[in-house]
N, C-alpha and C positions, 0 to 999 in steps of 0.2 A: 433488554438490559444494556447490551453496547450502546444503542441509540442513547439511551438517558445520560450515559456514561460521556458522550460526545457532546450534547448539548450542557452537562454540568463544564466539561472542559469549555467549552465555546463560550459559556454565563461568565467566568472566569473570566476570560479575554475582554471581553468587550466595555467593563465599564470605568476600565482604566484611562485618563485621559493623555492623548496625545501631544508628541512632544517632534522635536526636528528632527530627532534620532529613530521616530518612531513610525512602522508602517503597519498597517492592519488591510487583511486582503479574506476577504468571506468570495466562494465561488460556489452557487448550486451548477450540476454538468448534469447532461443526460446521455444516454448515448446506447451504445452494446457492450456483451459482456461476451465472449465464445472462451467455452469450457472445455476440459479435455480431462478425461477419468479412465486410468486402465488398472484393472487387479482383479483378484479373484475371477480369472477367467470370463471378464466381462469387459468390452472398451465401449464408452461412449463419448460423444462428442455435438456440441449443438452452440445454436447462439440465441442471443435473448434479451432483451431491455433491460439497460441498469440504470440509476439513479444516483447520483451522491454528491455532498455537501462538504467542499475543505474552508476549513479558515488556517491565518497564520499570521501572528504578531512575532515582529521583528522589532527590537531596539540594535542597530547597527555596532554597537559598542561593548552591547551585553548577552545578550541572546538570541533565540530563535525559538517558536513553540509552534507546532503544527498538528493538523487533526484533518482525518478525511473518513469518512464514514459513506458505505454505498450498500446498495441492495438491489439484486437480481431477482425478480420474483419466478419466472419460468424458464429454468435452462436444465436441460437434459434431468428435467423432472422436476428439478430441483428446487427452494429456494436459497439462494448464494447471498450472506450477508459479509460484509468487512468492516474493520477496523483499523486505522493505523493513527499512532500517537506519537512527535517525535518533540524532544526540548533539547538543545543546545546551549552551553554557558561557553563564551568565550575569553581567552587570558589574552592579555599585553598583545590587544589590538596597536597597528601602524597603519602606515600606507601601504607595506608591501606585503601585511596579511596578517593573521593571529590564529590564536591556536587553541581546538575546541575539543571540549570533552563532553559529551551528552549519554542517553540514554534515551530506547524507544520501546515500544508494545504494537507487533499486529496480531489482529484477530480473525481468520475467516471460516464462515462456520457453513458447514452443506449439509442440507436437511433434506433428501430426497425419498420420493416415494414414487416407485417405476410401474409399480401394478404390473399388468400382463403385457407391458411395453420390450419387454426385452423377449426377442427367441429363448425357446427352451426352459425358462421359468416361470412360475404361475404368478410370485411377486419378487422383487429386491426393494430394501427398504435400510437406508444406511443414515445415519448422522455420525458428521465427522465433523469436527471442532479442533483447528489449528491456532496455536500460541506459542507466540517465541515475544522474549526479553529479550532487551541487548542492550550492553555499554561500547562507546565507541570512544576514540581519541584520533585527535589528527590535526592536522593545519590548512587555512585556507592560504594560497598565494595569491596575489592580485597583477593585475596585468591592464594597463591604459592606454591606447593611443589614438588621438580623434575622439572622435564619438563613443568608439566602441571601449565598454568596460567588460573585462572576462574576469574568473575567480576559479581557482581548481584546489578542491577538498579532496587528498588522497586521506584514506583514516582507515583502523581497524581495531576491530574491537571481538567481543565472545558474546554467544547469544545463548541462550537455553531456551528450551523448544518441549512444549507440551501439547501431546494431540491424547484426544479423547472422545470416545464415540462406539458404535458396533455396526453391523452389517445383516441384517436377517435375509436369510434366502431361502425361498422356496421353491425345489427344482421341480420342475413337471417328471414326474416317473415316481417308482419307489422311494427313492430316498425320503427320509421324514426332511421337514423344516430345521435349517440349523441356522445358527447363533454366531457370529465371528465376534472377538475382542478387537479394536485394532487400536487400543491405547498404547501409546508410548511416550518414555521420555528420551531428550537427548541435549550432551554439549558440546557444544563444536567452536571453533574460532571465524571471524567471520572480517572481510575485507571489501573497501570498496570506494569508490571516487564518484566526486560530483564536478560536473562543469559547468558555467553558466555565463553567457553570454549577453549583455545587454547594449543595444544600438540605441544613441541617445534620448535614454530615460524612457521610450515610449514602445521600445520590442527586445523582449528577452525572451532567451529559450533556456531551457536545462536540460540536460542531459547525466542520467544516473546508473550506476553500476554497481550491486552489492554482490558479493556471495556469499554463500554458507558451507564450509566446510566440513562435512561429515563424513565419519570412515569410510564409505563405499559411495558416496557422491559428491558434487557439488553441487547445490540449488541458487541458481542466477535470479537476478529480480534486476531487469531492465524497466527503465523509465524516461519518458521524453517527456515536458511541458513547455507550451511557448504561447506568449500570452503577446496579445497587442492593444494596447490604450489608446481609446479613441481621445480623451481627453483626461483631467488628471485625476479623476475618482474614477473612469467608467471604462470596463476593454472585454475587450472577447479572450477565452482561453480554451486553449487545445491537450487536452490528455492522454495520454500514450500509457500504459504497462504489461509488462509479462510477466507474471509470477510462477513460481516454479514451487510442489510442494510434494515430493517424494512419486505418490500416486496418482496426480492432479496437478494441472495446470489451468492456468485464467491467462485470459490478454483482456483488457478492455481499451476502447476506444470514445474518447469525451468531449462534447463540449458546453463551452458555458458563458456566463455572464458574469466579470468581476467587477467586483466592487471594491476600491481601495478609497482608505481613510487612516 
């Protein structure tokens, strides 16, 4: 269902026609995913093949809409699918920057089934399903000299956060098989800054920082991208993230082939 959900968003984008203000950037990446899972008196940890597909239409004046959708088929039992959705409107763009209010949706869902993989237990078998909304507000500042063009988005916004899922475990010994809930919801306020750096029109990087503030945490979601065009539609691109989600952690590692038009 998230896939259909990324490709209706991606059908969307595409058959708008472009204009001077307009960029359009589709990247498939392949690469690894390393997972990290600790509770319920179990930790595991492993790496494993990920796949995923972004695009992102930009009109420089008006917006930004982005989509990146991946899937982990085997890591630490699991399979690990995501989501992430972001749209941007921007006011009384200039030269020396504008000011943006948007809205995003990630998704990531873990569907694991350990069998007699783990010590001490006969199976564990969990799905857990991560969802936060957010609105955000901030300003980009712009920055030129030479070649090189920079932009720095400090902004902050509130997210709402729903997880949904259970945990069955079956301990070798007496005890019967029992049942965990581990639904929850949560709101929190949430901040964070983008950088990006571009060396004449044909190598930029970004560099991204959110958090999440909730009463007894904060969950970090670091991100690097840096892309290099070989020529003016065609470039290679490099992916970086760490995601942070209470009980669970992801880093994946990407690369790909972009395509801009």
């Amino acid at each position: 269902m998230k896939f259909l959900l990324f490709l209706f968003t991606l059908a969307a984008v595409l058959p708008v026609s472009a204009s001077a203000a307009t960029i359009r950037i589709i990247t498939p990446y392949i690469g690894t995913l390393a997972s990290e899972y600790s509770g319920n008196g179990i930790s595991l940890k492993d790496t494993g093949e990920m796949d995923g597909l972004y695009a992102q239409w930009i009109n420089t004046d008006k917006f930004q809409a982005n989509g990146f959708y991946y899937r982990a088929p085997d890591v630490s039992y699991s399979l690990i699918s995501g989501m992430h959705l972001n749209f941007d409107y921007y006011i009384k763009p200039s030269k020396s920057g504008k000011y943006v209010v948007g809205a995003g949706f990630e998704d990531i869902n873990i569907d694991m089934s350990a069998g007699t993989h783990i010590a001490g237990l006969n199976s564990f078998d969990m799905n857990n399903d991560v969802r936060f909304y957010f609105l955000r507000a901030g300003r980009y500042f712009y920055y030129k000299t030479g070649a090189l063009d920079a932009s720095l988005l400090p902004y902050a916004g509130y997210a709402h956060e729903a997880i949904s899922g259970d945990i069955h475990m079956d301990v070798a010994g007496p005890p019967p098989p029992m049942t965990v809930d581990i639904s929850d919801t949560d709101n929190h306020p949430l901040a964070g800054i983008n950088l990006e750096l571009t060396f004449a029109h044909f190598i930029s990087v970004q560099g991204k920082w959110m958090g999440r503030f909730k009463k007894h945490e904060t969950l970090n979601d670091y991100s690097l991208m840096a892309n290099l065009f070989l020529t003016r539609h065609w470039g290679l691109s490099y992916r970086y993230k760490y995601m942070e989600y209470g009980s669970s952690s992801d880093r994946y590692n990407l690369a790909g082939l972009t395509y801009c038009f």
